[in-house]
C-alpha positions, -999 to +999 in steps of 0.1 A: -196-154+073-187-118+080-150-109+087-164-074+094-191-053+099-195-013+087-232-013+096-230+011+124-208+035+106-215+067+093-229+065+052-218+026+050-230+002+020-250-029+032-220-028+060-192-037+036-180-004+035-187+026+050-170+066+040-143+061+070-123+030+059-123+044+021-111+079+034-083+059+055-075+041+024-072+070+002-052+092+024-032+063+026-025+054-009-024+088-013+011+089+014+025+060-005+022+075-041+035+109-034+059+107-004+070+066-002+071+055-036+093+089-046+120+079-019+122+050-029+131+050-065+157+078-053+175+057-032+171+028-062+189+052-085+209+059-060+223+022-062+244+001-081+223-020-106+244-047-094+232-050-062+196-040-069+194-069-095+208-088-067+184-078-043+153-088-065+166-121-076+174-127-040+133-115-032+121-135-062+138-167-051+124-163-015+089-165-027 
């Protein structure tokens, strides 16, 4: 079964992947790394390490 299909897509590999989805998921890991993940360990520190070891215990247990 296919879930997708990349075979009509510009320079794609047997249709599992083609240049477009792994440009879209570059630039966007790209976003994340240098712009997300930055603001976000900012506001961390930002933090009492009461409440962000409340927070992940809180995250873990939902799981």
């Amino acid at each position: 079964m296919r879930l997708w299909d990349y075979r009509g897509l510009l320079w794609n590999l047997d249709g599992i992947i083609c240049f477009c989805s792994v440009m879209s998921f570059t630039v966007i890991g790209l976003v994340f790394h240098y712009l997300l993940e930055p603001a976000a360990v900012q506001m961390v520190r930002k933090m009492s390490p009461k409440i962000v070891w409340g927070t992940c215990l809180t995250l873990s247990l939902k799981i």
